[in-house]
MARZAGU-9628 format. One line per 5 residues: number of its first residue (from 0); their letters; for each residue z, x, y of N, C-alpha, C, CB. Coordinates in pm, whole numbers, plus 50000, padded with zeros to 5 digits. Atoms other than C-alpha are relative to their C-alpha. Glycine has a CB too. Layout:
N
NUM> a> Z/X/Y/Z/X/Y/Z/X/Y/Z/X/Y | ...
//
This chain:
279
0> xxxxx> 50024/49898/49897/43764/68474/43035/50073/49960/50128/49847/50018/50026 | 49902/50032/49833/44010/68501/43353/49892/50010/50117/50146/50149/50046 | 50041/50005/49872/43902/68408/43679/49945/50146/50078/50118/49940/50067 | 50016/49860/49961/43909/68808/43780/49848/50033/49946/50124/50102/49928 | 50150/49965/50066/43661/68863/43522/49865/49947/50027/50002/49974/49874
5> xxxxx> 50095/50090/49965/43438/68623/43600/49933/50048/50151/50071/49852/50000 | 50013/50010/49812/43411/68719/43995/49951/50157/49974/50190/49965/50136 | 50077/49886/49997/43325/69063/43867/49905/50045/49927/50056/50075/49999 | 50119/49952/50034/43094/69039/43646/49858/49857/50104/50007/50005/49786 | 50124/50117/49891/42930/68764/43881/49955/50137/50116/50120/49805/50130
10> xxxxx> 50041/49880/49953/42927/69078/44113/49920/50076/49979/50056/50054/49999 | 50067/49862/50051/42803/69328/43924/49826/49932/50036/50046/50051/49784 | 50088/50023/50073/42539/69086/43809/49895/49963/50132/50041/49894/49882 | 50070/49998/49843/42440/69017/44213/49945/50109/50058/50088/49969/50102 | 50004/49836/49972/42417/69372/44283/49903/50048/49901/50152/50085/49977
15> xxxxx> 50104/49952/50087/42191/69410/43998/49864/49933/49982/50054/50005/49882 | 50043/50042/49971/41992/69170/44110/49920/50000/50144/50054/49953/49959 | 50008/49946/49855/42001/69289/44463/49901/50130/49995/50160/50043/50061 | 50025/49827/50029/41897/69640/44331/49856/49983/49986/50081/50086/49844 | 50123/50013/50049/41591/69495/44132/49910/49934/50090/50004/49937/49883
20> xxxxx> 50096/50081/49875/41461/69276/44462/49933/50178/50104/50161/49848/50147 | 50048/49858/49913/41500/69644/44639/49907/50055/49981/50066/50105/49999 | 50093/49895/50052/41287/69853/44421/49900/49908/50025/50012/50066/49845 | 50136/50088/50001/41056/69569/44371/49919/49963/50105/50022/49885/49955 | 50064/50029/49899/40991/69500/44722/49890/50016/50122/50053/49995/50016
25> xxxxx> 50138/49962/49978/40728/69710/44799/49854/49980/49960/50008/50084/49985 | 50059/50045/50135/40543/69615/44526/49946/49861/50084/50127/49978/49844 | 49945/50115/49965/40627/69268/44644/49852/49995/50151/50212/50015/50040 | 50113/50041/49855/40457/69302/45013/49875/50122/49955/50096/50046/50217 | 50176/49941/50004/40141/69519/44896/49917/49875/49935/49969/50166/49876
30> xxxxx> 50078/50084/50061/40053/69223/44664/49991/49851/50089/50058/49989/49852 | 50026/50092/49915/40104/69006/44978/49872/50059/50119/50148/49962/50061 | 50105/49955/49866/39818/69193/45180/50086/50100/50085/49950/49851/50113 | 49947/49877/49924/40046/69509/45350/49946/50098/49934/50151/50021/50010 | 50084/49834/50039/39821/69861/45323/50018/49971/49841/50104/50192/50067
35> xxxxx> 50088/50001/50119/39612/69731/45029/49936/50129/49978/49895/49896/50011 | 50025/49886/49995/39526/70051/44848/49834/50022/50007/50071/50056/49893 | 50127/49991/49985/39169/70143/44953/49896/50001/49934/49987/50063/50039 | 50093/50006/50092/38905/70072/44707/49839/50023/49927/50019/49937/50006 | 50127/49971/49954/38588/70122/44887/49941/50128/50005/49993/49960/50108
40> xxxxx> 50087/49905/49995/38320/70392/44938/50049/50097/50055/49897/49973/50049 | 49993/49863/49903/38475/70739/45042/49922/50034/50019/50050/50103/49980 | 50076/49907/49946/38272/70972/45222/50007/50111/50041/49965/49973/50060 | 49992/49828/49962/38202/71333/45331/49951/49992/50096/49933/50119/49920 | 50056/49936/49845/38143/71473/45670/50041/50106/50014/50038/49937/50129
45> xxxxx> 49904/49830/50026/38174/71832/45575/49957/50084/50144/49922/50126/49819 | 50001/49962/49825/38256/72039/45894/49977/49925/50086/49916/50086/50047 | 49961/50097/49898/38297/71722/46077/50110/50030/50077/50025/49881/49947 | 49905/50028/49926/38560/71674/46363/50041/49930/50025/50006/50018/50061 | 49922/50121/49979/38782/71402/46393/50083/50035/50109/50081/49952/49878
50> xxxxx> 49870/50027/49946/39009/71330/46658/50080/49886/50047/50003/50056/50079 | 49904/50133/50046/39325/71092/46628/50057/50012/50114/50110/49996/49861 | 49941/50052/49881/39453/70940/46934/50140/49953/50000/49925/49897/50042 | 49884/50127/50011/39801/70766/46949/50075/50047/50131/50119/49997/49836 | 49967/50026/49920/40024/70672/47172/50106/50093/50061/50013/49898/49978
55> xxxxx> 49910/49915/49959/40292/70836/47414/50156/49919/50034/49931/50072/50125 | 49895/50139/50007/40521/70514/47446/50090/49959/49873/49911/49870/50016 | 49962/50033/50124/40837/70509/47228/50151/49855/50039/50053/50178/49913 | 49936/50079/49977/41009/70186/47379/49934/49874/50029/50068/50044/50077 | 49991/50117/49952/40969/69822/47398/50021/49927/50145/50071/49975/49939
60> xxxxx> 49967/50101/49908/41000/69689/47719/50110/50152/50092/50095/49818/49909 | 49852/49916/49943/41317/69855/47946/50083/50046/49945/50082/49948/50062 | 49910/49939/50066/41506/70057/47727/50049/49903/49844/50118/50023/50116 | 49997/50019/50126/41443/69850/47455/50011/50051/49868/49944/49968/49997 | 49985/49917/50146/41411/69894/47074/49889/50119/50007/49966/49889/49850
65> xxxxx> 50094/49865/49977/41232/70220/46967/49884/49964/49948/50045/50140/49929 | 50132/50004/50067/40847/70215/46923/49908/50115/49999/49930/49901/50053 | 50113/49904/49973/40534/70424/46924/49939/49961/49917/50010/50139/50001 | 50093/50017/50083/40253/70422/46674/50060/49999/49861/49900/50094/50022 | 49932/50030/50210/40264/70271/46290/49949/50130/50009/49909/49853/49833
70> xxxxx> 50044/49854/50102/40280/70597/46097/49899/50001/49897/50117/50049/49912 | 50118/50000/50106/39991/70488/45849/49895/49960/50093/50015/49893/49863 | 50152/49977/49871/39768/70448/46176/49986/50116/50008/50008/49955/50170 | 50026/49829/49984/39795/70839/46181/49971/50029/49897/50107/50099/50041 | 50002/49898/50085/39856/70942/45879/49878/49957/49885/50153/50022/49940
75> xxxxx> 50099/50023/50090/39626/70740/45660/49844/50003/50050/50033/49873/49945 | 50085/49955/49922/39306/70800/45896/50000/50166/49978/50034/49948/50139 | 49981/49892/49940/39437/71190/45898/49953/50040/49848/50147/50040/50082 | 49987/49972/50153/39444/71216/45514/49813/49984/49925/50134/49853/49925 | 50141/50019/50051/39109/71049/45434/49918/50052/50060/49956/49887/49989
80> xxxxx> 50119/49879/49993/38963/71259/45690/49958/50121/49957/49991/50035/50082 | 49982/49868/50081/39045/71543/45544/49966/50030/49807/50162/50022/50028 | 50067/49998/50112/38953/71427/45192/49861/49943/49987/50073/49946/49920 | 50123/49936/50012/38628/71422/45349/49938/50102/50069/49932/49928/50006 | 49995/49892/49930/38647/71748/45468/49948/50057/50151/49959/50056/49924
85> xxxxx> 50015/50040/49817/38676/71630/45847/50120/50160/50039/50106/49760/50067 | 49936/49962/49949/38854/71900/46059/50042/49877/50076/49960/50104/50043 | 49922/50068/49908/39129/71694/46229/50064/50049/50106/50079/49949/49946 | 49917/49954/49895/39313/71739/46559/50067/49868/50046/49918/50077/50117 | 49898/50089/49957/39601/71522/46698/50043/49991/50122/50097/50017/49941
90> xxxxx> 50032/50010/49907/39584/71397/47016/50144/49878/50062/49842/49971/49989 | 49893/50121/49990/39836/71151/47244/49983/50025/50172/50191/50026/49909 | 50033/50023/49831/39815/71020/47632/50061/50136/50043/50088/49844/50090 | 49939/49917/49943/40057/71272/47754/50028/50139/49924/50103/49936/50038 | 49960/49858/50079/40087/71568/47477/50109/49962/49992/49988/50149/50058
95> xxxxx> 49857/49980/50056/40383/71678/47278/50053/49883/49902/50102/50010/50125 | 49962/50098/50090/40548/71462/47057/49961/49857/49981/50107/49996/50014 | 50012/50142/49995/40438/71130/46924/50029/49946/49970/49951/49951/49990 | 49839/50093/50088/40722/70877/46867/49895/49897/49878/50136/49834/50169 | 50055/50083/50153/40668/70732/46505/50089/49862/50013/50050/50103/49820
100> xxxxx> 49894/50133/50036/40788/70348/46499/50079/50060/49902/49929/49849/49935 | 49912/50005/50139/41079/70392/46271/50011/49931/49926/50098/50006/49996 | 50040/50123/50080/41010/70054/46129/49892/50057/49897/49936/49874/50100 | 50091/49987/50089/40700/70177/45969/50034/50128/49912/49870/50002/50067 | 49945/49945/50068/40857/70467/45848/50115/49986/49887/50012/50050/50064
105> xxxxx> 49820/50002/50108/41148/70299/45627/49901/49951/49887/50185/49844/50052 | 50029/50023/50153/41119/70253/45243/49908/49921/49967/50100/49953/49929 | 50102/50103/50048/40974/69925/45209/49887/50031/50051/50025/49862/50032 | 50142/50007/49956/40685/69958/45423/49923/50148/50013/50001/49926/50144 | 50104/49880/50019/40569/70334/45410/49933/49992/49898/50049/50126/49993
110> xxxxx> 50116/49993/50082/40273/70415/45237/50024/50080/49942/49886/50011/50040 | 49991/49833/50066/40180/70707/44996/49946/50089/50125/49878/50034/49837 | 50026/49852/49897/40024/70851/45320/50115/50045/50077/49883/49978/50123 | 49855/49940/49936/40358/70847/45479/50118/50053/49925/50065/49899/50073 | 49912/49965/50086/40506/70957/45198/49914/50173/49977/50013/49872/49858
115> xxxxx> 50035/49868/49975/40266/71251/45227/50039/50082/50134/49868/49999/49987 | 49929/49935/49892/40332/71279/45576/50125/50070/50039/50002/49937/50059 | 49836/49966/49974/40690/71356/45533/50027/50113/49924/50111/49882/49953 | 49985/49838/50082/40618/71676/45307/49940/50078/50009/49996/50023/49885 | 50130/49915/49977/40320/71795/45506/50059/50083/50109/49851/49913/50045
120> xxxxx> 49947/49974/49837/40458/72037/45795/49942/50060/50079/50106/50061/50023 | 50075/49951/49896/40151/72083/45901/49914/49910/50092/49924/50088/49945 | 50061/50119/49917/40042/71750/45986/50143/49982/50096/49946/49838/49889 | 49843/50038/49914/40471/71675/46121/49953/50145/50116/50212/50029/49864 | 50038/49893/49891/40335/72024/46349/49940/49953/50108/49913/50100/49956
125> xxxxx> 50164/50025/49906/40014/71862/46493/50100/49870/50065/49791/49939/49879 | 49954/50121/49987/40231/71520/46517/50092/50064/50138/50078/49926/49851 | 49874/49917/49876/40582/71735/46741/49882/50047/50082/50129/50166/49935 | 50036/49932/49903/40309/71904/46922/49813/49941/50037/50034/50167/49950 | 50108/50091/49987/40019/71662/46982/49948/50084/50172/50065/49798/49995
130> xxxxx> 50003/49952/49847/39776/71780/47274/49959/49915/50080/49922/50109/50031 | 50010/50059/49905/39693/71633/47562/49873/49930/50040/50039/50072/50072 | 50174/50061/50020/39371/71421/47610/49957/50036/50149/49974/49790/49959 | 50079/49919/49887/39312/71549/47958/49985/50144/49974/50072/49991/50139 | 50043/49883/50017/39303/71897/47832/49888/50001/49876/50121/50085/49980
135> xxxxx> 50096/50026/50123/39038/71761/47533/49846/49959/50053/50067/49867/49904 | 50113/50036/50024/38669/71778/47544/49937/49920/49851/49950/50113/50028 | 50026/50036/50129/38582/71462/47312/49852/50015/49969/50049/49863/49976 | 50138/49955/50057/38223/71551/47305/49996/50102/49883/49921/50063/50113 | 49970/49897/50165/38322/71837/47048/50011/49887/49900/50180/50113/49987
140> xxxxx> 49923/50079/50122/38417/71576/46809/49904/49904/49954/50143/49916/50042 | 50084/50082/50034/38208/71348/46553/50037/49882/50014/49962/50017/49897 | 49895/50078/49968/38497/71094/46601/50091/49993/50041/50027/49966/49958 | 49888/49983/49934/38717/70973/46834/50079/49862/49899/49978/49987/50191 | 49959/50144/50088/38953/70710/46625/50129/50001/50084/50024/50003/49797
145> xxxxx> 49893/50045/49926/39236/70529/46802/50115/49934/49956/49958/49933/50078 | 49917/50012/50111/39539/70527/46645/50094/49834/50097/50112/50192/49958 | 49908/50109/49915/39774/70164/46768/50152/50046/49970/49975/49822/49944 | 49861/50002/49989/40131/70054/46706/50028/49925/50137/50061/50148/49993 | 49980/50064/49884/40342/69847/46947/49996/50119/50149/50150/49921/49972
150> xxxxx> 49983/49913/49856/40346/70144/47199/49848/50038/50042/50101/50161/49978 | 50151/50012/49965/39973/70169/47224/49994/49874/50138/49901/49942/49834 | 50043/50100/49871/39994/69835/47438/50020/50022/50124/50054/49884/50001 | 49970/49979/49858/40156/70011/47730/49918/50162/50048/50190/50000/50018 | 50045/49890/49931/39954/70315/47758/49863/50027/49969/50080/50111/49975
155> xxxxx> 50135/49944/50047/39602/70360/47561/49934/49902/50116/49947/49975/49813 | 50076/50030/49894/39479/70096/47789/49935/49952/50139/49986/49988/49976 | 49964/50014/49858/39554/70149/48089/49975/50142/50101/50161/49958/49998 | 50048/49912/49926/39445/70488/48116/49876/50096/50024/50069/50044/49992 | 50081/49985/49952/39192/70613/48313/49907/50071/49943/50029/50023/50084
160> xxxxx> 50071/49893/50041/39102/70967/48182/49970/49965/49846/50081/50137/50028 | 50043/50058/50116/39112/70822/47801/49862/49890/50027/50133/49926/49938 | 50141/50079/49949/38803/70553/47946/49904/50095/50019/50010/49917/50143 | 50101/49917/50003/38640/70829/48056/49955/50100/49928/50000/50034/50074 | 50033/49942/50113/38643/71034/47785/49946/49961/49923/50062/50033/49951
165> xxxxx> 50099/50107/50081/38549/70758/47572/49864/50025/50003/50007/49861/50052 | 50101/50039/49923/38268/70669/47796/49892/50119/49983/50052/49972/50146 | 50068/49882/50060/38149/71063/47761/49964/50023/49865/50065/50095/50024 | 50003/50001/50157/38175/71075/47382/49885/49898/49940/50153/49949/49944 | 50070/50108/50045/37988/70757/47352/49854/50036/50044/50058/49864/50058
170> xxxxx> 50069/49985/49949/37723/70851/47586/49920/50133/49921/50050/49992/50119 | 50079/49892/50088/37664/71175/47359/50023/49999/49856/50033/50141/50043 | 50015/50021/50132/37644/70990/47056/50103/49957/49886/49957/50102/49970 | 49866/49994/50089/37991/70964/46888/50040/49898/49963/50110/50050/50053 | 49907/50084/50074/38154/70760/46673/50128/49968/50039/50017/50045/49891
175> xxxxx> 49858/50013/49969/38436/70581/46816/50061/49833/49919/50011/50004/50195 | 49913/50108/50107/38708/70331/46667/50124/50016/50043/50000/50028/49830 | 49833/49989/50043/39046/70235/46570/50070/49886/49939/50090/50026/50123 | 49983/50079/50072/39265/70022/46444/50119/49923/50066/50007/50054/49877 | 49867/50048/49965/39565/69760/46547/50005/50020/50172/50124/50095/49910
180> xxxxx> 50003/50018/49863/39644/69809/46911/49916/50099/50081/50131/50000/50045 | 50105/49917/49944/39419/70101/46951/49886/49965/50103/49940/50040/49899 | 50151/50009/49922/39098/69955/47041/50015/49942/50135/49887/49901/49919 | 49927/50019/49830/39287/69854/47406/49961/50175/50075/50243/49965/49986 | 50026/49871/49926/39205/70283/47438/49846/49954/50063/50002/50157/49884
185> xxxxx> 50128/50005/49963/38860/70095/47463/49930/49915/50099/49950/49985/49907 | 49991/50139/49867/38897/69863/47787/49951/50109/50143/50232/49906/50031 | 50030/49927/49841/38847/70137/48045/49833/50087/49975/50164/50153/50047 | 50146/49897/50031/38497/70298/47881/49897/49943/49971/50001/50096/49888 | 50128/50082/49932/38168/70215/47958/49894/50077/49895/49964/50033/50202
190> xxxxx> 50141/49926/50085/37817/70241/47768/49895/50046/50076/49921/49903/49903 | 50095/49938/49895/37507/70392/47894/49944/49952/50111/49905/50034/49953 | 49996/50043/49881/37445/70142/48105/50093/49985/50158/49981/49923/49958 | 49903/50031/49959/37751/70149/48259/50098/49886/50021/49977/50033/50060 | 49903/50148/50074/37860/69819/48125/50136/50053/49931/49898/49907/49847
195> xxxxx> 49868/49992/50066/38226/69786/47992/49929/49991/49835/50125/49855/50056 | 50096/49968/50172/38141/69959/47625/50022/49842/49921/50107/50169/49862 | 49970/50110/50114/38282/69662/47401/49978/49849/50075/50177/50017/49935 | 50105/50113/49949/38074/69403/47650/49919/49949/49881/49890/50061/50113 | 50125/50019/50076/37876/69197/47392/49960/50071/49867/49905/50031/50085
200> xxxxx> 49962/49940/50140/38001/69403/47066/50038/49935/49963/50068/50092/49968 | 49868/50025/50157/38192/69324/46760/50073/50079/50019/49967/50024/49829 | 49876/49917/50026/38534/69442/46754/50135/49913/49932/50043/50066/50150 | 49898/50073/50034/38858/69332/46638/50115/50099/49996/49975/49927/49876 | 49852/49942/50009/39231/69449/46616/50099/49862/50018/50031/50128/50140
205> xxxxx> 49880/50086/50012/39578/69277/46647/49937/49853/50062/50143/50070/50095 | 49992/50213/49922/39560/68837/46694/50114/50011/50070/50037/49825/49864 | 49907/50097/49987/39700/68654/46892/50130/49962/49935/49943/49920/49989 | 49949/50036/50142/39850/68512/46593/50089/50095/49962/49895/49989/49894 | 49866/49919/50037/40025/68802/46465/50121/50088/50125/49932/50122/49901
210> xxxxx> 49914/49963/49920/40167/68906/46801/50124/49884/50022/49924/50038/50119 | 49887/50136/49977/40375/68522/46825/50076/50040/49859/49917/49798/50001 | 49958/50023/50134/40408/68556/46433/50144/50117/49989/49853/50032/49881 | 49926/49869/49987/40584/68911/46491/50134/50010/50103/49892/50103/50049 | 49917/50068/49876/40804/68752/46841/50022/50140/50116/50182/49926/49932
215> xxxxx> 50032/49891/49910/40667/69077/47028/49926/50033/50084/49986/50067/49966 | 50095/49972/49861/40510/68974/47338/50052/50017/50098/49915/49911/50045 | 49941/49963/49818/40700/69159/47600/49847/50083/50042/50194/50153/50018 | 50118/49906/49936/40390/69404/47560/49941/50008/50119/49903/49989/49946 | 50093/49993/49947/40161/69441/47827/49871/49953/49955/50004/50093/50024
220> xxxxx> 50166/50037/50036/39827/69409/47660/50043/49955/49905/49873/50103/49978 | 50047/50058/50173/39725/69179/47327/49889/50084/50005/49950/49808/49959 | 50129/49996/50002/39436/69326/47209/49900/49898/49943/49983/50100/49950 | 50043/50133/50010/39310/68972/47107/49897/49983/50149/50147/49889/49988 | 50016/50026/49889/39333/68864/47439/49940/50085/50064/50089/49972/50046
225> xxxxx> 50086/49919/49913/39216/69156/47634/49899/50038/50002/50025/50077/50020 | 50119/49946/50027/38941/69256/47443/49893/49864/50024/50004/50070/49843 | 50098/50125/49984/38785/68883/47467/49993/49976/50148/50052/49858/49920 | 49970/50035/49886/38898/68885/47804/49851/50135/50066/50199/50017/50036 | 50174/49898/49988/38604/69213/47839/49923/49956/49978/49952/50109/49928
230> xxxxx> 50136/50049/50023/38363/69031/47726/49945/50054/49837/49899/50066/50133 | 49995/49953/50156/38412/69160/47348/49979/49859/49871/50176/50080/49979 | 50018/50155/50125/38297/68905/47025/50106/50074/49891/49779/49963/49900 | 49845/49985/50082/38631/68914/46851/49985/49991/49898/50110/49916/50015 | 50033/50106/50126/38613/68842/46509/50157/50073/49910/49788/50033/49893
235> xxxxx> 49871/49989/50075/38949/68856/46264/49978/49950/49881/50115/49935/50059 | 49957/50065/50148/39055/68754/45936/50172/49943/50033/49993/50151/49847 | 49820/50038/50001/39427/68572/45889/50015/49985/49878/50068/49859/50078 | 49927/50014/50139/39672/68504/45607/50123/49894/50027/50062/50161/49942 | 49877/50100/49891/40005/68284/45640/50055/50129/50069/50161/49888/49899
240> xxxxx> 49960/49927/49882/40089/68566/45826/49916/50116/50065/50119/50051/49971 | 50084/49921/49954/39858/68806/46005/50002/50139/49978/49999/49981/50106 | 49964/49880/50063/40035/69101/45936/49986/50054/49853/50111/50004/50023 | 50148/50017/50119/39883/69069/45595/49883/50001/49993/49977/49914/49950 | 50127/49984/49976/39543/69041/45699/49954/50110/50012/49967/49947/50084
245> xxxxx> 50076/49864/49986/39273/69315/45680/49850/49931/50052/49991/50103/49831 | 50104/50036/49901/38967/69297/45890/49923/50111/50022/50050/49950/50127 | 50093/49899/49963/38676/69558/45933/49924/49923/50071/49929/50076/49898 | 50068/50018/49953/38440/69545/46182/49951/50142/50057/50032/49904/50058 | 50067/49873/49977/38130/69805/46208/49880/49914/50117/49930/50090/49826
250> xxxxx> 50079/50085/49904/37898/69719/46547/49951/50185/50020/50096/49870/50153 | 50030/49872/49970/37685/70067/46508/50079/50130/50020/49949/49984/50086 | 49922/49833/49961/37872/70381/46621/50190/49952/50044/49887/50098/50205 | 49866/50029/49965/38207/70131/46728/50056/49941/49854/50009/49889/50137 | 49966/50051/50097/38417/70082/46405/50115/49973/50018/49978/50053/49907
255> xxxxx> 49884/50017/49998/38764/69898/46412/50040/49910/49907/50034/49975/50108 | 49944/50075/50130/39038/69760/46201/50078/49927/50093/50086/50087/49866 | 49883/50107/49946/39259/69444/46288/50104/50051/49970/50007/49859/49949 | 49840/49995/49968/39609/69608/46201/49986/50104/49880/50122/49837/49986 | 49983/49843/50124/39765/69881/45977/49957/49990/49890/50141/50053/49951
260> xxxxx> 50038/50021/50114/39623/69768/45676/49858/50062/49973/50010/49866/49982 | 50123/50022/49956/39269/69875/45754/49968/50163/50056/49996/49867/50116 | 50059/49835/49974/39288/70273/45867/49945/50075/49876/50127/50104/50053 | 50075/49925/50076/39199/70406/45539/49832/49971/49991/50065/49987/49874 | 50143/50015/50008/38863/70205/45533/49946/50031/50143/49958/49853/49948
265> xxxxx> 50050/50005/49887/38810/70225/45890/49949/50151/50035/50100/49939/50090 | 49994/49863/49999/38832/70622/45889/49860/50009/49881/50176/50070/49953 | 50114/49973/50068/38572/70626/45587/49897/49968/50064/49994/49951/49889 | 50109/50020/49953/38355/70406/45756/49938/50035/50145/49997/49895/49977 | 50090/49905/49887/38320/70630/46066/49962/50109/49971/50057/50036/50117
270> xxxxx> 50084/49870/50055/38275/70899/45838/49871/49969/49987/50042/50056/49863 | 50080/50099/50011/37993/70685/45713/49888/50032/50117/50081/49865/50010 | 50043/49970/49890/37857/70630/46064/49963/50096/50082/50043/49969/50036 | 49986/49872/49943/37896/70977/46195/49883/50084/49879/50188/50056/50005 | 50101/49907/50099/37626/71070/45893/50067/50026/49852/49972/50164/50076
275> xxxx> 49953/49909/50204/37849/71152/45590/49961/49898/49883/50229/50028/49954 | 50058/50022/50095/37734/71116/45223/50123/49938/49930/49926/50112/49947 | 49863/50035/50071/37946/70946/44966/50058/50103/49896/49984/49865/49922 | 49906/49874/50105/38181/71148/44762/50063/49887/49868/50184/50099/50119
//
């Protein structure tokens, strides 16, 4: 066999090798702990109301890379509410469009909910035309859930009228949550006492740990840090890498998940909370 030959079927045989790491590699990071498929107790909350929060921030830093909310913080929360026949509405600091990380949208790492999301055009509707949380009474709603992503750190908690909405919602009973950088929407909202709500709770979302592990601390807020820094009892799970990890934490009517892995259960279990039966 000539030298030629040799160099091309060594080719081929790289490329076919290359091909089979591709397909496989989804595969690959679900069986490392990335959006483990949900296993647990669905529920019903028929003629319930949900509403999904996310962010209005689709940059890193100063004209950095592009961010906004993981797309399976929306969409897998949006899906299971609806397969427990939650009315949903889609919500975001400023209205109008809500930038989707494009990271969480590529091949390897979308889900089947973002693989629903991308053929639904009525959820991609609610998503382009998200409304405005100062024009939202969350007292209508059985749940407020708080969608993260790296663009959550520069805006859910930092603003004012989201605290006080909270703070209303909570005060008339509601189920609130979220998951990943979300629960930072929950730094400005207060409980009936008028204590900072997640004073002396259970909560959890993004470590420490996976913000170094990830090399994405230009942010503004950790929610590690900030939430312990409230006076919040943190509690996590890890893995060799954090971004693998899944983490629930239910503290009565506040339910949150440590990172994208964790909205499908987190969404059941405020159905759960909010009264619904299992399905």
């Amino acid at each position: 066999m000539n030298m030629r030959r040799r160099l091309v079927l060594l080719a081929a045989g790289l490329a076919a090798a290359s091909a089979l790491v591709v397909t496989a590699l989804p595969a690959i990071l679900q069986s490392l702990g990335l959006h483990p498929e949900f296993e647990g107790q669905h529920y019903l909350l028929p003629e319930g109301r949900a509403l999904i929060i996310a962010t209005s921030h689709d940059r890193l830093g100063e004209g950095g890379a592009e961010t906004g909310v993981a797309a399976s913080e929306v969409t897998a929360p949006y899906y299971e509410f609806k397969g427990g026949r939650v009315n949903v509405d889609i919500a975001s600091i400023r209205g109008g469009k809500i930038p989707f990380d494009p990271v969480t949208l590529s091949r390897f790492i979308r889900t089947h909910y973002d693989e629903r999301y991308l053929e639904d055009p009525v959820l991609q509707s609610k998503v382009q035309n998200s409304m405005r949380i100062d024009d939202i009474d969350f007292t209508r709603y059985d749940v407020i859930y708080l969608a993260g992503g790296w663009g959550a750190a520069y805006d859910l908690g930092q603003s004012e009228v989201l605290g006080r909405k909270i703070t209303e919602a909570w005060a008339a009973g509601k189920v609130v949550g979220g998951v990943c950088h979300g629960p930072l929407g929950l730094l400005r909202a207060n409980d009936e006492s008028g204590q900072p709500l997640v004073r002396g709770r259970r909560v959890t979302g993004v470590t420490d740990k996976q913000v170094t592990e990830l090399y994405i601390s230009i942010t503004p807020m950790h929610p590690e840090r900030e939430l312990r820094a409230a006076g919040a009892v943190f509690e996590s799970a890890t893995a060799f890498r954090d971004f693998f990890a899944n983490h629930v934490v239910v503290d009565g009517r506040l339910v949150t998940g440590q990172n994208q892995n964790a909205g499908a259960e987190v969404a059941n279990l405020m159905m759960k909370a909010a009264g619904g039966t299992r399905r």
